[in-house]
FIDO-221367 format. One record per residue (C-alpha): x, y, z. Coordinates in nm, 2 decimals. Layout:
// FIDO-221367
@east: X north: Y up: Z
...
END
This chain:
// FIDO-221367
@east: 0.00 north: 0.00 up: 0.00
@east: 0.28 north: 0.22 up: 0.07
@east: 0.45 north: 0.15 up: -0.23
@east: 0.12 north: 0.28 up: -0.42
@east: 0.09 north: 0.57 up: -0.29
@east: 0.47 north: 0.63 up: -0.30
@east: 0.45 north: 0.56 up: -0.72
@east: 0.07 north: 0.76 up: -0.78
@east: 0.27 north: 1.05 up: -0.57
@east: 0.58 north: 1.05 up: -0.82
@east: 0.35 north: 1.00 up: -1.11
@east: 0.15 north: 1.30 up: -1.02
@east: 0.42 north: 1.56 up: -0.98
@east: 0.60 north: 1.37 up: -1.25
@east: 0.27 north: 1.49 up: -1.44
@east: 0.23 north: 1.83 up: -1.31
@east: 0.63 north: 1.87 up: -1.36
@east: 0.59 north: 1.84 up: -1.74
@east: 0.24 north: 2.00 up: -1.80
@east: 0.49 north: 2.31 up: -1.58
@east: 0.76 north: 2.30 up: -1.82
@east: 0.55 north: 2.29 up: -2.12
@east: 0.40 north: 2.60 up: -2.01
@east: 0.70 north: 2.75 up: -1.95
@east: 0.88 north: 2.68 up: -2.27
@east: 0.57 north: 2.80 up: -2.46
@east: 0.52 north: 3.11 up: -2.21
@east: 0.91 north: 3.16 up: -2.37
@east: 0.86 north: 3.10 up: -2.66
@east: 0.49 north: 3.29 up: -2.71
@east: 0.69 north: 3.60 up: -2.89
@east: 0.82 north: 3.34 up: -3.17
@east: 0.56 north: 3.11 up: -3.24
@east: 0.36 north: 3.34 up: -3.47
@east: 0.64 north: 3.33 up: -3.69
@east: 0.72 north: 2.97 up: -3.69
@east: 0.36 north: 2.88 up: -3.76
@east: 0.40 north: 3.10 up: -4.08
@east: 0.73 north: 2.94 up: -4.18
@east: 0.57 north: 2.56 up: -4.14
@east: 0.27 north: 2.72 up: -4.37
@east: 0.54 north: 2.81 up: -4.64
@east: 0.82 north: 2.57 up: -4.63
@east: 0.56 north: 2.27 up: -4.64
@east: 0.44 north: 2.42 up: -5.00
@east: 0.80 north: 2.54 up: -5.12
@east: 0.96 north: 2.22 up: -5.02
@east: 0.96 north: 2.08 up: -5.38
@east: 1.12 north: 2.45 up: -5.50
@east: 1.40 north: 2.45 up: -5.27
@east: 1.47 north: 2.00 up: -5.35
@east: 1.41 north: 2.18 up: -5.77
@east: 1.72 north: 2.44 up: -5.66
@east: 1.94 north: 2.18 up: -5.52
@east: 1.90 north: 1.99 up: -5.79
@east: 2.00 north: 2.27 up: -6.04
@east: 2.28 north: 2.40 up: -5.76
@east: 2.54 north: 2.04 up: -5.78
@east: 2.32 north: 1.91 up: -5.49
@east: 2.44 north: 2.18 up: -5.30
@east: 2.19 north: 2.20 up: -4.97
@east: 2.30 north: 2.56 up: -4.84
@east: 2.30 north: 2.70 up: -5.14
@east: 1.93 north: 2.63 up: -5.22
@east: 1.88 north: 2.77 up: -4.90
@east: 2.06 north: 3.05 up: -4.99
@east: 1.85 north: 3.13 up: -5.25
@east: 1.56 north: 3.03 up: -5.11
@east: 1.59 north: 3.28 up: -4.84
@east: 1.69 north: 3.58 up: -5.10
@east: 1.37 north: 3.49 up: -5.28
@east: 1.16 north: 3.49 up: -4.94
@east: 1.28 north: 3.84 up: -4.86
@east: 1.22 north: 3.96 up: -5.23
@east: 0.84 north: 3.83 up: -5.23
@east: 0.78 north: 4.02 up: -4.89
@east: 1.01 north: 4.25 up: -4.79
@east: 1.01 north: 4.44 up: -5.15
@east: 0.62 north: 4.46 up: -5.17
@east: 0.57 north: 4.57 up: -4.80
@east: 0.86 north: 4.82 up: -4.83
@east: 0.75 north: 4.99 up: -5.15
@east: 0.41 north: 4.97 up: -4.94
@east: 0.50 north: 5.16 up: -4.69
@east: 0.72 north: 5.43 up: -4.88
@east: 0.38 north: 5.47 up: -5.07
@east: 0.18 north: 5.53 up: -4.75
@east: 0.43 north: 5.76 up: -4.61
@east: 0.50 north: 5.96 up: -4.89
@east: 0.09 north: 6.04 up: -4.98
@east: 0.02 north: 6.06 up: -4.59
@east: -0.05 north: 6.38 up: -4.62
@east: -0.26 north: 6.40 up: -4.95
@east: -0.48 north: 6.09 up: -4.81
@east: -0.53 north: 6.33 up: -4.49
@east: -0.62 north: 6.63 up: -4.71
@east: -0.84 north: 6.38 up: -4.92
@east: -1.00 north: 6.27 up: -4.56
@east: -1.03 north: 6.59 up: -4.43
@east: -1.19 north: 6.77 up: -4.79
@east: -1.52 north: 6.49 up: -4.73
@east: -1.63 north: 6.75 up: -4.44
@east: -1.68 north: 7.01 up: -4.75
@east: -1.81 north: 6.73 up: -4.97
@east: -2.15 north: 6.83 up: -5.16
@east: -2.36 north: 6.52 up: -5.21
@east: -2.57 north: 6.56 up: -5.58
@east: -2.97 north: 6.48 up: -5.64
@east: -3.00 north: 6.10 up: -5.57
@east: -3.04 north: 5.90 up: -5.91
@east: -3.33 north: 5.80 up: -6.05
@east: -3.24 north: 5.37 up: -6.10
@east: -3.17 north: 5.40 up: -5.72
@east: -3.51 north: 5.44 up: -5.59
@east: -3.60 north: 5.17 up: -5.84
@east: -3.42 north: 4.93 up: -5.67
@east: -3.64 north: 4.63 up: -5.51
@east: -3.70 north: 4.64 up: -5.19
@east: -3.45 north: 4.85 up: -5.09
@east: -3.49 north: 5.09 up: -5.30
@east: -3.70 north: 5.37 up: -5.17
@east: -3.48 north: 5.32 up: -4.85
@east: -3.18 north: 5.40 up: -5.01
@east: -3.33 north: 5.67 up: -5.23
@east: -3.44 north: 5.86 up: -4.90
@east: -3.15 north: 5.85 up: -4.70
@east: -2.96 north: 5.99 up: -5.00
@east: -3.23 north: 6.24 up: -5.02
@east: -3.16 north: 6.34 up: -4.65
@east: -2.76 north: 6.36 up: -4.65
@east: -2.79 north: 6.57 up: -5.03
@east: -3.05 north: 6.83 up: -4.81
@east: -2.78 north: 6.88 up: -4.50
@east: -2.52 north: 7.19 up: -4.53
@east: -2.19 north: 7.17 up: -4.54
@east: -2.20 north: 7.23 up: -4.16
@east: -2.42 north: 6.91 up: -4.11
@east: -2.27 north: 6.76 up: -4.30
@east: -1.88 north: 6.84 up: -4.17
@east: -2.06 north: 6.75 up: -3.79
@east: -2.22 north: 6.41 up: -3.96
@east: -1.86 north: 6.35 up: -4.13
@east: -1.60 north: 6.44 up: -3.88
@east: -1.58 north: 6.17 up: -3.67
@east: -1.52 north: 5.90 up: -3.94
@east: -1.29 north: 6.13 up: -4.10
@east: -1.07 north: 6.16 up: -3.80
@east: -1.11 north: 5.78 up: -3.75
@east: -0.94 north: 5.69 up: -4.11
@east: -0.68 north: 5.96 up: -4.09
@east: -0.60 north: 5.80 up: -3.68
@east: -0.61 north: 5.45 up: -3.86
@east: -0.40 north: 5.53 up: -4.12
@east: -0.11 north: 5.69 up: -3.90
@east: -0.18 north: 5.34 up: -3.67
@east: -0.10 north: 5.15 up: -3.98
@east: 0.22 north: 5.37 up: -4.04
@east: 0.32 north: 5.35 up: -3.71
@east: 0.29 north: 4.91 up: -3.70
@east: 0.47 north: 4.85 up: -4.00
@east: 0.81 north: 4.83 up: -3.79
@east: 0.67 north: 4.55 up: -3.62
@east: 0.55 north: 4.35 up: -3.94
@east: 0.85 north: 4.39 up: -4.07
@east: 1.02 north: 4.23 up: -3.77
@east: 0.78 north: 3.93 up: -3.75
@east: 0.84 north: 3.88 up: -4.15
@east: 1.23 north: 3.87 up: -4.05
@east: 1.17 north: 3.67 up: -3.76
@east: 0.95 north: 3.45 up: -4.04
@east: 1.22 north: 3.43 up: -4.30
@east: 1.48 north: 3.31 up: -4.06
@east: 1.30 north: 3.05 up: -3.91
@east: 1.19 north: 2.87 up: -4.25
@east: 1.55 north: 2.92 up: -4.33
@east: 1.68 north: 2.73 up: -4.11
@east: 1.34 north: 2.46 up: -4.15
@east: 1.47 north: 2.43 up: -4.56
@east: 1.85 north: 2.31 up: -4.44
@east: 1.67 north: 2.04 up: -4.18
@east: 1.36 north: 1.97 up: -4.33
@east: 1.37 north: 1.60 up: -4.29
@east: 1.48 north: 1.63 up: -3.94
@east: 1.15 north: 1.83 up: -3.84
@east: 0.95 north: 1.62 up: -4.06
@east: 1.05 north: 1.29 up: -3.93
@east: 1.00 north: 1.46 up: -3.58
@east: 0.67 north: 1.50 up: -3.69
@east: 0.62 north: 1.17 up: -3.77
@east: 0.80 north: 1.03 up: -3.45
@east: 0.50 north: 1.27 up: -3.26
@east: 0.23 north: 1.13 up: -3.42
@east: 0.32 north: 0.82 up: -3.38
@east: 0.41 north: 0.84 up: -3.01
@east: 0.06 north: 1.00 up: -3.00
@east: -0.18 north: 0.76 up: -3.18
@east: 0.04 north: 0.51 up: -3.35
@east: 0.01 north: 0.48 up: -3.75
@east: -0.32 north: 0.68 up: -3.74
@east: -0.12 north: 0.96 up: -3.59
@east: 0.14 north: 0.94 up: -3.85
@east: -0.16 north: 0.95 up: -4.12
@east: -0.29 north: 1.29 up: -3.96
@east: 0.04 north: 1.44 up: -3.95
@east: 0.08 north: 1.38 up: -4.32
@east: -0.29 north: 1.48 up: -4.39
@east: -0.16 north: 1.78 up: -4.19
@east: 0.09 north: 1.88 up: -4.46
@east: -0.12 north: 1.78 up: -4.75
@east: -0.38 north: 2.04 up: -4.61
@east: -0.11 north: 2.31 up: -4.59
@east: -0.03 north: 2.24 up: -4.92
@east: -0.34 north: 2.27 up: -5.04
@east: -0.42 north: 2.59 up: -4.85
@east: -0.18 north: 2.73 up: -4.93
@east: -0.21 north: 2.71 up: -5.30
@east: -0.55 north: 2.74 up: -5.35
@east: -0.57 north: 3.06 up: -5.09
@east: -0.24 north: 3.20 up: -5.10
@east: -0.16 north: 3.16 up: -5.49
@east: -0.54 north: 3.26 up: -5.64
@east: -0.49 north: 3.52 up: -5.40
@east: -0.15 north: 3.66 up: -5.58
@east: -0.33 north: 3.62 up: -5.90
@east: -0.66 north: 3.79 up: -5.82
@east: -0.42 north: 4.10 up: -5.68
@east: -0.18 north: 4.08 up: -5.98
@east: -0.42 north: 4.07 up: -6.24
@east: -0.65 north: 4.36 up: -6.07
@east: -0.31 north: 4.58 up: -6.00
@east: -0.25 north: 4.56 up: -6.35
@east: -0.59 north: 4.67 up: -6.45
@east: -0.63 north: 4.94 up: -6.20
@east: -0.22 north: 5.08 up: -6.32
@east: -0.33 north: 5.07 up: -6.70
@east: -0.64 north: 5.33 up: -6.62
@east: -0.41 north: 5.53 up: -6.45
@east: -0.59 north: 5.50 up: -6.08
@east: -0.41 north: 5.64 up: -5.77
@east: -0.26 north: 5.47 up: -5.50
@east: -0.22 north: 5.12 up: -5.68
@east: -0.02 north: 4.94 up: -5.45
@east: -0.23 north: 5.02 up: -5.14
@east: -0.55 north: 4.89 up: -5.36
@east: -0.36 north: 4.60 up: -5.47
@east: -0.26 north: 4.52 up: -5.09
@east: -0.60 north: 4.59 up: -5.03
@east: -0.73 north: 4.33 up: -5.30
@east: -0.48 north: 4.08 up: -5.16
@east: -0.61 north: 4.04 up: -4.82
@east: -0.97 north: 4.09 up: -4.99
@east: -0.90 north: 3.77 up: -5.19
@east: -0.75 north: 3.58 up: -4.88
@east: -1.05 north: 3.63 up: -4.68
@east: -1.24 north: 3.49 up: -4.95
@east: -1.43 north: 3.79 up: -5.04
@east: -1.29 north: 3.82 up: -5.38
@east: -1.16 north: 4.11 up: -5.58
@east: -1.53 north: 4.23 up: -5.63
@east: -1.59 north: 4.53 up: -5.36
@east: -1.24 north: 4.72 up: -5.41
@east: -1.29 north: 4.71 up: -5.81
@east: -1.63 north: 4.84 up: -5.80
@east: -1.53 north: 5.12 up: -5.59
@east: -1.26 north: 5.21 up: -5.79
@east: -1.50 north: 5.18 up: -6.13
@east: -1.77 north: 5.40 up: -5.93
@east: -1.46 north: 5.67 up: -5.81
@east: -1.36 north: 5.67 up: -6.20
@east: -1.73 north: 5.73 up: -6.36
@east: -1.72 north: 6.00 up: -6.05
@east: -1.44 north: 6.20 up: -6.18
@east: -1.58 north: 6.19 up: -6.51
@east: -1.31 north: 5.96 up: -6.65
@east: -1.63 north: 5.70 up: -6.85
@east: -1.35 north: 5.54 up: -7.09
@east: -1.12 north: 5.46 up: -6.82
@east: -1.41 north: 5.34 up: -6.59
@east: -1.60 north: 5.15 up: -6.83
@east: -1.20 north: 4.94 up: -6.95
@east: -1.20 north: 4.86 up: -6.58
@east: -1.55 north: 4.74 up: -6.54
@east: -1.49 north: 4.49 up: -6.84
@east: -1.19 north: 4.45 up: -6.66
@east: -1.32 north: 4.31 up: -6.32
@east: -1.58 north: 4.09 up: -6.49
@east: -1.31 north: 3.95 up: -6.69
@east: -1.10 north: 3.88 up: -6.33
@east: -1.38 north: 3.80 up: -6.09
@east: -1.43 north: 3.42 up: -6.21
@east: -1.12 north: 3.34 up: -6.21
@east: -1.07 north: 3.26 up: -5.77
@east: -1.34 north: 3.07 up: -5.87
@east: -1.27 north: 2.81 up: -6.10
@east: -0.89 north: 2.84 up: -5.99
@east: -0.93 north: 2.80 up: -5.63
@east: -1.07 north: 2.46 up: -5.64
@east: -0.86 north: 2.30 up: -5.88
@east: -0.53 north: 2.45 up: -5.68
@east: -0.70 north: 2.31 up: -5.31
@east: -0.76 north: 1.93 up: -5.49
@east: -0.38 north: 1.93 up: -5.57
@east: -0.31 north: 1.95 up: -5.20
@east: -0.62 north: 1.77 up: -5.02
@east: -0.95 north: 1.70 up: -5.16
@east: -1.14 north: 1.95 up: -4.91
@east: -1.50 north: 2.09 up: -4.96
@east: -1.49 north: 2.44 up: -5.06
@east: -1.76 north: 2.53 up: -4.74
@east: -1.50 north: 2.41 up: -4.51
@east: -1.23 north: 2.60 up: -4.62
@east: -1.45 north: 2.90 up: -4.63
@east: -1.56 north: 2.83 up: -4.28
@east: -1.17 north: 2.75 up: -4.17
@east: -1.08 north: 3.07 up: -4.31
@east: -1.35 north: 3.32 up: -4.17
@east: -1.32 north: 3.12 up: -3.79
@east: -0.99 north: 3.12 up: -3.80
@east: -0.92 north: 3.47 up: -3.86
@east: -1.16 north: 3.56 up: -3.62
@east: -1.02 north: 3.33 up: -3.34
@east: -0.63 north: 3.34 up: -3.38
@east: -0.60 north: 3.64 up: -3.61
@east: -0.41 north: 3.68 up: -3.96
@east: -0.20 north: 3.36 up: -3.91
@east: -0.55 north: 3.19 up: -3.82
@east: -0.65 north: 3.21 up: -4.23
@east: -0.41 north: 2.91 up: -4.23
@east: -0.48 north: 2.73 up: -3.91
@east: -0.84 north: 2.73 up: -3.96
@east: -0.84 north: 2.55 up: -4.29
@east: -0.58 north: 2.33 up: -4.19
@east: -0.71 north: 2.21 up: -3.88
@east: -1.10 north: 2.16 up: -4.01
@east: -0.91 north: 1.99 up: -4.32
@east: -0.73 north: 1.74 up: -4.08
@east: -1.05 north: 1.64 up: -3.85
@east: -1.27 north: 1.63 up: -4.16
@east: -0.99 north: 1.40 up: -4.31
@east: -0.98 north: 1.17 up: -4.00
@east: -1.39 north: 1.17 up: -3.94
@east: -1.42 north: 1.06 up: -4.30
@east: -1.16 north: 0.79 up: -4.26
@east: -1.31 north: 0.68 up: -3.92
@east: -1.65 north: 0.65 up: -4.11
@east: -1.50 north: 0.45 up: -4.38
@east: -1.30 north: 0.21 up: -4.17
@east: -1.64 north: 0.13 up: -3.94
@east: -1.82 north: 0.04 up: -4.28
@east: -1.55 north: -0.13 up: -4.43
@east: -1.54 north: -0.35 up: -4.05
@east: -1.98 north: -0.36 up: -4.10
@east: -1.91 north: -0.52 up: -4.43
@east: -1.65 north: -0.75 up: -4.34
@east: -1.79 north: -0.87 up: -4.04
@east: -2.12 north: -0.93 up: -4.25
@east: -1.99 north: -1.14 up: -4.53
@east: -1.81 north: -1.32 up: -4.28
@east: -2.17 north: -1.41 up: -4.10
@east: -2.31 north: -1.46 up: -4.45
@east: -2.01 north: -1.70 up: -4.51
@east: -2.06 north: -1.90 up: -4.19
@east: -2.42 north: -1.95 up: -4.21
@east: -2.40 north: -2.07 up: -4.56
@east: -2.13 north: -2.37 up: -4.42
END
């Protein structure tokens, strides 16, 4: 009796030692793991570019890393620097543009807007009420938004040091993931199977088949929705390209497509009075706006064959539970339980069918 109490005691704080010092290390460690949760989400999809590299470079492994890591900071550093130099430079014509809507003048309300279904009338009233308030109403009605985007846009400014940081802190860490990939992957591996034997090893693999997929069916449409429209919106000559392009980007990622953004800027243009230029860019955006759509699922079946609800899903509760980096760890983690629940199903019916022909065969003898 003594001796059982003697080995549930050391098992206990055995127990409440490690739970203590995994706490710890991830309390350390907190700062960090943002960025290596976005350098697993791109070395898992580049891992065939870097092996392509080494290949090319005499089998040279630090080499491909090399370059892998110069491309790495060219894709985000460049973009995000040229952002920001953007932002800073037209700070303070995007303040004077801000601060100008308090002396804005809103015309007679048109005449298809009140023949709108439904909401029509609505709509055509409210405009009615805003066009019939002064420029004193309407600086009072206006002012607080229009401090809030100039405040937002200095906030934005002022943050970028940081993202910059965390991109470093990104770049580094999948560096040195490319020269011991096969170390962390059979790691991985070693993990899953301590945890669940061969079915863990299965979800660790579906785990990097759903990254994969993620990534290119978010991530790459995503580049290609914001390239394509960045190259429509620079041919009519629209201001501030690279911030609507950025804009666009994350617009794509959070599977609201290139629609919104493009439609604004074709309303701004027709605005201005600039009808060629406006109506190029509306052909334009219906020419662009199918294309996450038929690309997206054909990229995301490459990787995993996932329904297109869940990733949707993944995405949306993901960002709103863990943040940016959650557009990927949603996804990937629905993707992995929907994988495994799927399997699970299957391998009960395939035992109900075995099991049954087995009964059928013994009855028959």
């Amino acid at each position: 009796m003594n001796n059982y109490h003697s080995d549930l005691t050391r098992d206990t704080l055995a127990v409440v030692f490690l739970f203590a010092l995994i706490a710890a290390s991830l309390f350390i460690l907190w700062p960090f793991l943002g960025a290596v949760v976005w350098a697993i989400m791109i070395v898992i999809p580049t891992w065939s570019i870097l092996l392509l590299l080494q290949h090319f470079l005499w089998g040279k492994r630090w080499m491909a890393v090399t370059m892998m890591t110069l491309i790495l900071l060219a894709v985000f550093l460049v973009p995000f620097s040229v952002g920001i130099a953007a932002l800073v430079e037209n700070f303070g014509q995007i303040a004077a543009w801000a601060t100008s809507l308090s002396h804005f003048t809103l015309p007679p309300s048109p005449d298809w807007l009140g023949n709108i279904p439904v909401v029509g009338p609505r709509l055509s009233s409210s405009w009615r009420q805003f066009a019939e308030l002064n420029r004193e109403e309407m600086a009072t009605r206006l002012s607080p938004y229009v401090g809030g985007v100039v405040r937002w846009t200095a906030g934005q400014i002022g943050s970028f040091g940081l993202f910059l940081t965390q991109i470093l802190l990104t770049v580094i860490v999948a560096s040195v993931l490319y020269a011991n990939g096969e170390s962390a992957a059979s790691m991985a591996l070693r993990f899953g199977s301590r945890l669940a034997g061969e079915r863990g090893q299965e979800a660790m693999r579906l785990a990097a088949q759903a990254i994969r997929g993620i990534a290119l069916g978010v991530v790459l449409t995503a580049l290609i929705n914001a390239a394509l429209s960045g190259l429509g919106l620079l041919a009519v000559g629209m201001p501030f390209v690279l911030v609507l392009t950025a804009m666009i980007f994350i617009s794509s990622i959070l599977q609201i497509g290139v629609g919104p953004i493009m439609i604004c800027a074709v309303a701004w243009l027709y605005w201005t009075g600039s009808s060629t230029s406006a109506t190029v860019l509306l052909v334009w955006t219906v020419l662009v706006s199918p294309v996450d759509n038929i690309l997206r699922p054909i990229l995301i079946r490459t990787g995993a064959d996932i329904p297109l609800l869940l990733i949707f899903a993944g995405v949306i509760g993901g960002l709103i539970s863990f943040g940016v980096v959650g557009i990927f760890v949603g996804p990937v983690v629905l993707a992995v339980a929907y994988t495994l629940f799927t399997a699970w199903i299957d391998e009960s019916v395939a035992v109900g069918h075995v099991e049954e022909h087995t009964g059928t065969e013994s009855s028959k003898q």
